[in-house]
N, C-alpha and C positions, 0 to 999 in steps of 0.2 A: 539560412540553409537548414533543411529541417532533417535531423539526426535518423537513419532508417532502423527499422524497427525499437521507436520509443513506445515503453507500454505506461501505463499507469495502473498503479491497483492498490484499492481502498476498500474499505466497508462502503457499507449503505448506508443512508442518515448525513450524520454531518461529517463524518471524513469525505463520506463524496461528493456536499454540497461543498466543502472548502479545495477539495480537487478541483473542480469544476473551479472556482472561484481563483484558483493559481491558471491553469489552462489558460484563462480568460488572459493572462497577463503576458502570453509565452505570442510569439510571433508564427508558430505552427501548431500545428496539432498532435498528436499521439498517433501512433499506427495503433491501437487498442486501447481499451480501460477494460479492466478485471475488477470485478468486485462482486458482491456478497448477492441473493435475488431479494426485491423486497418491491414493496407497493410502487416505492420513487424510482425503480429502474425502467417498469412499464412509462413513467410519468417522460422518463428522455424522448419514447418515439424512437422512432428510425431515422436518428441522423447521421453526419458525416460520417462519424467514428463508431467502428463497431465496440460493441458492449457485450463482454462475457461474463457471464456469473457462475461461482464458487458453491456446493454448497455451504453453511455455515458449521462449525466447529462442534458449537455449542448449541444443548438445548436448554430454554428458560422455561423455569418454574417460577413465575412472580418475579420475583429480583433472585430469585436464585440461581446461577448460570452452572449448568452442571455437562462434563465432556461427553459428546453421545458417541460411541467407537464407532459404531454403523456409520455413522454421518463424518467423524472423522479422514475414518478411509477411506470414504465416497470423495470427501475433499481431495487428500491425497493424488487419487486418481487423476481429479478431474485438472484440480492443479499441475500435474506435469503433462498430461495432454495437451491441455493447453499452453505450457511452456514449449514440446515438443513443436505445437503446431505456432505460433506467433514467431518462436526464434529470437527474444527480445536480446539488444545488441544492452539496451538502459530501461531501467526500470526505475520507475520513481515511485514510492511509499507511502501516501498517507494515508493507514489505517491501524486497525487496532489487530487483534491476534489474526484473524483472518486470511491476511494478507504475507503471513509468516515462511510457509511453507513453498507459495508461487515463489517468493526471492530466495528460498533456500535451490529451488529445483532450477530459477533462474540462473544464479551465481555458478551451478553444476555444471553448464551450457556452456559458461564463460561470460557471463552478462554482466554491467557496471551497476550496483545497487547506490539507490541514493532513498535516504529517509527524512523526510521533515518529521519533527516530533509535533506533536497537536500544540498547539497555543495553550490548553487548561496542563499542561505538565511546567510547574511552573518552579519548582524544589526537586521535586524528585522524578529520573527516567522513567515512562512506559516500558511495559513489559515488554511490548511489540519493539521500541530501541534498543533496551539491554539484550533481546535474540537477536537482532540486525545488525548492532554494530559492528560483530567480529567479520561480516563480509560486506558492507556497506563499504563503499569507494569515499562519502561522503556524509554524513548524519549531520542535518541541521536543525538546531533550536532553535527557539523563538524568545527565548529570555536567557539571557544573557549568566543570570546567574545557578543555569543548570549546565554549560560550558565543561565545569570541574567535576562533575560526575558521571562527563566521557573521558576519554581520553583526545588524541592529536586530529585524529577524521572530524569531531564536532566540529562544528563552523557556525558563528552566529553573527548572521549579515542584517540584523534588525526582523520584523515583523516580516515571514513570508505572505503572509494573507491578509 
């Protein structure tokens, strides 16, 4: 039975090749994926599942990731219209800061947040977990011995991906 309005939303890169790569394993699909714009979202095509993109938070300088307000509140924006308009009942997580604010403005709605942490968080929470956990229905790790630095929501059911 496939859950109505499940969304998904992740960054671009590898949060949303490892999105992709859980999807692959679920027996339906997402009524949406949400994420960041970048070379590889042109690379999906027009398929099944519609794709909306965020702007990004941040602007890079080199490796320097520095917050651009303009672009921020652009995010803002765009992220609750499109919660507005998707109506998501669950939302599933994996991405990095990006993906912060769609599940704050989800969880507003009354929507079930669930977060996988990425597989390289393997001692210490992302930053994207430590903001999600206080309204995440569900936060799961992928190594077992980061468990202890959530609380009772972590759940660690072996390798999601």
């Amino acid at each position: 039975m496939k859950p109505s309005n499940f969304i998904v939303v992740t960054d671009r890169g590898g949060h949303l090749h490892n999105a992709l790569m859980l999807l692959e394993q679920l027996s339906f699909s997402p009524t949406a994926i949400v994420t960041t714009y970048g070379p590889d979202i042109d690379s999906l095509g027009k398929g099944t599942i519609p794709i909306y993109s965020v702007p990004h938070l941040f602007k890079w300088f080199g490796k320097l990731r520095v917050v651009n307000p303009f672009y921020g509140l652009w995010h803002c924006v765009i992220a609750l219209r499109l919660v507005l308009k998707l109506r998501p009942k669950k939302v599933v997580s994996l991405g990095a800061s990006n993906v912060v604010l769609f599940c704050f403005f989800a969880k507003l709605y009354g929507a079930e947040i669930y977060h996988v942490e990425c597989m390289n968080q393997v001692k210490e929470p992302s930053i994207t977990g430590r903001l999600l956990y206080p309204i995440c229905t569900d936060l799961y790790v992928q190594w077992e011995e980061l468990l202890p630095k959530f609380g009772p929501k972590a759940k660690y059911a072996g390798w999601v991906l």
